[in-house]
N, C-alpha and C positions, 0 to 999 in steps of 0.2 A: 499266364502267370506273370507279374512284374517283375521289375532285377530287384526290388525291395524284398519280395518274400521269398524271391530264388535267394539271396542273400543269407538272410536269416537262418532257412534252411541249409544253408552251406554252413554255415557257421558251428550250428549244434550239431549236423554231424560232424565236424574236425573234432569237437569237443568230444562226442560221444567215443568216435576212433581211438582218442586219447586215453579213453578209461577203459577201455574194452582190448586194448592192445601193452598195459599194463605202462602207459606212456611216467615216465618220473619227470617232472620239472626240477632239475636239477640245479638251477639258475635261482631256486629261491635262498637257496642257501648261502647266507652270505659269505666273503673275501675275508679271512685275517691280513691285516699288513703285516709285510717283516721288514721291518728298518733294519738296514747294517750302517753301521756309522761308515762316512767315506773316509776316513784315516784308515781302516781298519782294511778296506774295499783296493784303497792304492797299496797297503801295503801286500796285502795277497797277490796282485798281480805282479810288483816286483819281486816277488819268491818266484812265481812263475817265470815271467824273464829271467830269473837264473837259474831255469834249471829245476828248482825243488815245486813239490805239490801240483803238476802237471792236469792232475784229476782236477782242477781247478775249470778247465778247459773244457772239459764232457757235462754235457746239461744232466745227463743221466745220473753217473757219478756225482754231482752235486748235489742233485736230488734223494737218492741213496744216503748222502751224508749227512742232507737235512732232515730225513726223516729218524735215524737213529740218535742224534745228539741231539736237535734241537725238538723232535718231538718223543723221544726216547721208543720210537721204536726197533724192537730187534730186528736185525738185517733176516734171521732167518723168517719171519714174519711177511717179510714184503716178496710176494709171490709172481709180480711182473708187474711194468711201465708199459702205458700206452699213450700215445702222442696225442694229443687233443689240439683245439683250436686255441690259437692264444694272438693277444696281437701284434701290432706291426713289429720286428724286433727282438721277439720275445720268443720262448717254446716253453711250451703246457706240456705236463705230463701227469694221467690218471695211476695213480700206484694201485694194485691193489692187493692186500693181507689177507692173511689164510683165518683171520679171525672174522672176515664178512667187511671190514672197513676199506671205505675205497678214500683216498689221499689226491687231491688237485693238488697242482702245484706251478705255479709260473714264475718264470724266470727269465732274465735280463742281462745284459752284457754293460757293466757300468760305463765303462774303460774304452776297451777297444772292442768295435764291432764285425771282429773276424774270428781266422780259426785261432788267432793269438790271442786272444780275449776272454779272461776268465766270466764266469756264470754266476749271478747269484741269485738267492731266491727273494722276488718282488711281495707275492700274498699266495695263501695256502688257503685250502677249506678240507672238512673232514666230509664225507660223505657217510649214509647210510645204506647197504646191500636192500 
């Protein structure tokens, strides 16, 4: 056999594995941006610097906050965070609700890129169960 049809053959099985293994392409789902204005971005971290809004600082907590105000979900709704892949910089977290909706979300350090550095959120996607 040639590496042409060993190829091909390789090929439609990964695909078939995919559907047979109940594989989701979760990547087609596209990115909302969240723009936060940077006045609003410098002045949160100088609350931080003194002392107030702290939770500013935990990606998780941020996360939690973005999802009850800015997506209006109820905190008692969001049943656990899971870390995902995010890039250089950044940390992803998959929320997911007791209603079947699963919540991406990435997030970045405007500011300062240590444990002093508050968190905000870059783009969100809604997922399906």
């Amino acid at each position: 056999m040639n590496i042409r049809k060993l190829s091909v053959i390789l090929v439609i099985m990964v695909l078939f594995a995919g559907l047979f293994t109940g594989c989701k392409n979760k990547s087609t789902v596209p990115w909302n941006e969240f723009n936060i204005d940077s006045n609003v971005v410098k002045e949160l971290q100088t609350e931080v610097d003194n002392g107030h809004r702290v939770g500013e600082m935990d990606p998780v907590q941020v996360t939690d906050e973005f999802l009850t105000y800015n997506l209006g979900i109820k905190g008692e709704l969001i049943t656990g965070h899971e870390e995902i892949v995010a890039g250089e910089g950044e940390k992803g977290y998959r929320s997911t609700l007791s209603d079947g909706r699963i919540i991406e979300v990435i997030l970045y350090q405007p500011i300062r890129k240590d444990q002093t550095g508050i968190w905000v959120v870059k783009r969100f996607r809604i997922l399906s169960k």
